[in-house]
C-alpha positions as CSV (number, residue, x, y, z in Angstrom):
1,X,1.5,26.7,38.7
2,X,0.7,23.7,37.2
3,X,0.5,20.2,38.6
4,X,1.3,17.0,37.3
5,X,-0.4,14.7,39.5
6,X,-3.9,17.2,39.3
7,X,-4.1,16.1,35.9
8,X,-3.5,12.9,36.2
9,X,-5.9,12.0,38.8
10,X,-8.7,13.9,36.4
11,X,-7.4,11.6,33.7
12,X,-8.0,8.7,36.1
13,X,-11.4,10.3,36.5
14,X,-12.0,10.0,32.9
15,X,-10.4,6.3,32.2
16,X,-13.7,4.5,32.8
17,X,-15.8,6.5,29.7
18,X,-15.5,6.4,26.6
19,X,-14.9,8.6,23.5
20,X,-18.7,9.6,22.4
21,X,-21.4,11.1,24.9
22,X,-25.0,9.3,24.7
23,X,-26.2,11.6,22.5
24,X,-23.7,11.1,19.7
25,X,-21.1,13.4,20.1
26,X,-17.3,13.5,21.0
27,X,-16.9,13.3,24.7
28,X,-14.8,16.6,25.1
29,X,-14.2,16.2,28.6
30,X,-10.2,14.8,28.0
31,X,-9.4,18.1,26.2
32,X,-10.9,20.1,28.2
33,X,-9.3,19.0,31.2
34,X,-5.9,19.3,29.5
35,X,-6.7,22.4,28.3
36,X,-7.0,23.4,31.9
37,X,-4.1,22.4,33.0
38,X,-2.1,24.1,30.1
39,X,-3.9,27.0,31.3
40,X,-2.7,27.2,34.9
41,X,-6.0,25.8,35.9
42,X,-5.8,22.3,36.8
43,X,-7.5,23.0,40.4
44,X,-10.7,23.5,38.4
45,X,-10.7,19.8,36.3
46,X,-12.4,17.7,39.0
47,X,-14.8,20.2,40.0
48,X,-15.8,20.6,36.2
49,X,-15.9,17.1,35.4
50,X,-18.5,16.0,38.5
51,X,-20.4,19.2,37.4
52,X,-20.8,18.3,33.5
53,X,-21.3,14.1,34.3
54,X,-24.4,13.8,31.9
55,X,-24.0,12.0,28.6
56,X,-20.9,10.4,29.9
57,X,-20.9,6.4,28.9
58,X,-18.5,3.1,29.9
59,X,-15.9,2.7,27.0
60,X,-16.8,-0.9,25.5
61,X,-14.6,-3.8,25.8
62,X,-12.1,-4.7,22.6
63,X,-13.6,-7.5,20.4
64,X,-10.8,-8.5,18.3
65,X,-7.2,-8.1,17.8
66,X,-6.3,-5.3,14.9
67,X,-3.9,-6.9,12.9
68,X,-1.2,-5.5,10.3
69,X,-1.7,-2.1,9.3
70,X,-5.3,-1.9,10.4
71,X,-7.1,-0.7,7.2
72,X,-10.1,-2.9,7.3
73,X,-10.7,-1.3,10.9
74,X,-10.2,2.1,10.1
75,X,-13.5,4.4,10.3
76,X,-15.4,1.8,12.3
77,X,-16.3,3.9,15.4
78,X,-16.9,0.0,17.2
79,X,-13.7,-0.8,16.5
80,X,-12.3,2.4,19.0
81,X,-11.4,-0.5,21.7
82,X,-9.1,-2.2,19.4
83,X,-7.2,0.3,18.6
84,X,-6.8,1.2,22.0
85,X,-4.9,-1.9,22.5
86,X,-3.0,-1.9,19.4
87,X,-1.8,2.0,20.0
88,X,-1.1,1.1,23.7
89,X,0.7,-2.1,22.3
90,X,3.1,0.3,20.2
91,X,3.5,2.6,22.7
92,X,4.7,-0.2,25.0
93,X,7.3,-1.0,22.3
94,X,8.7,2.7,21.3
95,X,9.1,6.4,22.6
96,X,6.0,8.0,22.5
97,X,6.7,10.9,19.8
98,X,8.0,7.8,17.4
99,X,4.5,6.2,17.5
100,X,2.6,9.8,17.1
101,X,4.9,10.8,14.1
102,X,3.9,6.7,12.4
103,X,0.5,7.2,13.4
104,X,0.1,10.7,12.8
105,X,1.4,10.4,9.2
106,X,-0.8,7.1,8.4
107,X,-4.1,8.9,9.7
108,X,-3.3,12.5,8.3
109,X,-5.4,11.7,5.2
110,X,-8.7,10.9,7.5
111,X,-8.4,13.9,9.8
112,X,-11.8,14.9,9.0
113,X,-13.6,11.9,10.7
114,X,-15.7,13.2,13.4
115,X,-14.8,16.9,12.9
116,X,-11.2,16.2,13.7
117,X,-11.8,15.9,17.1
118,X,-9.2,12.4,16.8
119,X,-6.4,14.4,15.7
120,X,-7.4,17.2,18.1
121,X,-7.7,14.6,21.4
122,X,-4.2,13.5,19.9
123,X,-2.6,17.2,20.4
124,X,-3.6,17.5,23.4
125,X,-2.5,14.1,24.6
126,X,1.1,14.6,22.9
127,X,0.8,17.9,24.8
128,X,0.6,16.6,28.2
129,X,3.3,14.4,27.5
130,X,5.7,16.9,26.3
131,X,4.8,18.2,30.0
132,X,5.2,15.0,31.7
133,X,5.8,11.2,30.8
134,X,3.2,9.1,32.8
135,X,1.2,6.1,32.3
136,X,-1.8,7.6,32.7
137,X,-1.0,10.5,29.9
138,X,0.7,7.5,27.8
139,X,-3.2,6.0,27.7
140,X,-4.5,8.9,27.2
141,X,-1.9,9.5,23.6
142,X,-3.2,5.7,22.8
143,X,-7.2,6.6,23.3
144,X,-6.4,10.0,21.0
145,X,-4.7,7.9,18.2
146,X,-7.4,5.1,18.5
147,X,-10.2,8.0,18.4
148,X,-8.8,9.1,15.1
149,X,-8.3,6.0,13.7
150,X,-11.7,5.0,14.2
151,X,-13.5,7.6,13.2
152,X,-11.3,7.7,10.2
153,X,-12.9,9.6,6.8
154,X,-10.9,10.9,4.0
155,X,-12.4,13.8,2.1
156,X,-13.4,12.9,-1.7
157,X,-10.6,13.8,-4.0
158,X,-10.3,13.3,-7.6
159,X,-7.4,11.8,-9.1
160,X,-4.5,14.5,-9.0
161,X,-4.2,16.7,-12.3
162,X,-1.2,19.5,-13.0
163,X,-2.8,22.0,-11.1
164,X,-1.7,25.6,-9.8
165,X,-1.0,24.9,-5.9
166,X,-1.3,27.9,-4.1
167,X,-2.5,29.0,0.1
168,X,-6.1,27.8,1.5
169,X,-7.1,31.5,0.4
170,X,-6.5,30.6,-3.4
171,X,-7.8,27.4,-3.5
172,X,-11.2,28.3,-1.7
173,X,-11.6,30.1,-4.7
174,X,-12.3,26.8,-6.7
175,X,-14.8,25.8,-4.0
176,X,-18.6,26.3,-4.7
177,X,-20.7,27.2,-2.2
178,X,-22.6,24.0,-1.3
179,X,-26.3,25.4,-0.1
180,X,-28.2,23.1,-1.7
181,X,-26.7,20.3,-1.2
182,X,-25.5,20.3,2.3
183,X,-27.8,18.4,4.9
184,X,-30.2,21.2,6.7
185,X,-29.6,19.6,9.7
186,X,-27.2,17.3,12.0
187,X,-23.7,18.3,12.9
188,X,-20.3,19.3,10.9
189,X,-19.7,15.5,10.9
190,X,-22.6,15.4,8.5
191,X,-21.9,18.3,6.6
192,X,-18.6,16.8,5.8
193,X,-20.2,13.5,4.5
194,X,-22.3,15.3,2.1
195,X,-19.1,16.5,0.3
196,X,-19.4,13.3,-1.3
197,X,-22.6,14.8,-3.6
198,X,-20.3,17.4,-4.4
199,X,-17.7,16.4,-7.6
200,X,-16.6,20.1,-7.4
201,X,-14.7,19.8,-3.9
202,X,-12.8,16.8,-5.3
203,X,-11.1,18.3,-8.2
204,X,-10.3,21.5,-5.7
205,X,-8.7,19.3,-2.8
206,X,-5.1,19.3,-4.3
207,X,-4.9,23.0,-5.0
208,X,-3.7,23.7,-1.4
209,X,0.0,23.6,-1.2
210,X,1.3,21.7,1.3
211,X,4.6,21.0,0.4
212,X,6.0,24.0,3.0
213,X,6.7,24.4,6.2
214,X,4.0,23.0,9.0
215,X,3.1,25.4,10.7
216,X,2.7,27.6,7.9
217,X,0.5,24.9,5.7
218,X,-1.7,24.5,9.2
219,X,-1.5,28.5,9.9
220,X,-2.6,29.1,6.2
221,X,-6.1,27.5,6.7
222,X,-6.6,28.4,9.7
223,X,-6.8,31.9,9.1
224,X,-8.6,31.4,5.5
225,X,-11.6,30.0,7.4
226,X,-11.5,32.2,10.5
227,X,-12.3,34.6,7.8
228,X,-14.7,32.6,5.8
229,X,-16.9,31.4,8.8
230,X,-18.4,34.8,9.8
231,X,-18.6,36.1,6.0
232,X,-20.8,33.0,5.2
233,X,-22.8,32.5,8.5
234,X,-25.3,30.2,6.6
């Protein structure tokens, strides 16, 4: 059975960190303890959180009001506060699912910043909601959207040409294997940066059709790379 105020009182737990651990990478610990609670397991949230404390660090203070359509704050990772209080400004102004379906479509293109996991905190925010409207899941939507818009990065893509669009499994086709190029260490958020260096990815980016339904154009790559992952374990 699943309980409404359980999570809530984890996400009360959370409200005083903020969205990277000491060491650099996304603080999972928000997703996790929705995924919990999805899973029937909210009882367990608390108990996890006070066991996995390290690496945890206060979320900074905002520093200046984002103004317009924020582009010159996009990807700035010390800009995360700001957007906080712009995203809890909107959300303050209009139904929830109208501010993720605005935001959702403006950020869609920088996805990729750190490893998705802005767009992913952002599911599972919209999730909670769908379960539950509460203040407390409301700031959690805004820190999700804020995540992914400051950790914004688009993926290089060359200018579009008339080009056969086709599934993920087509497209990767086009794609070279990067080996020597790639950084031999660091994390996926790396990886993705060095596709920069790599003027073959660019002109492959706009093979993928994307012009069906949702679920099918997310549902397509999924399974592509589920495939690809162990076939390449390099």
């Amino acid at each position: 059975m699943r309980h409404p105020a359980r999570h809530d009182e984890a996400l009360a737990w959370l409200a005083p960190y903020g969205p990277d651990l000491a060491w650099g990478f996304t603080n999972h610990h928000p997703m996790v303890v929705e995924a919990l609670y999805a899973l029937g397991r909210g009882e367990a949230a608390l108990p996890w959180l006070e066991a996995h404390r390290d690496g945890l660090v206060p979320r900074d203070d905002p520093r200046e009001a984002i103004a317009g359509d924020g582009h010159e704050a996009l990807g700035r990772p010390e800009r995360f506060a700001d957007w906080e209080v712009r995203i809890q400004a909107d959300l303050g102004r209009r139904p929830w699912r109208a501010v993720v379906g605005e935001w959702g479509a403006r950020l869609a293109p920088g996805a990729a910043g750190a490893a998705t996991h802005g767009l992913i905190r952002t599911a599972h925010a919209a999730r909670a909601l769908g379960e539950a409207d509460t203040e407390l899941r409301r700031a959690e939507l805004a820190a999700g959207i804020a995540y992914w818009a400051a950790t914004y990065q688009q993926l290089p893509a060359a200018a579009p040409a008339v080009v056969e669009t086709g599934p993920a499994s087509e497209a990767l086709r086009y794609v070279p294997m990067i080996r020597d190029t790639r950084p031999e260490a660091g994390s996926i958020v790396d990886a993705f940066r060095s596709l920069d260096a790599c003027p073959a990815f660019a002109s492959v980016i706009h093979r993928l059709d994307v012009a069906r339904d949702p679920d099918a154009v997310v549902a397509g790559p999924t399974a592509t790379f589920s495939a690809a992952l162990p076939a390449n374990p390099e």
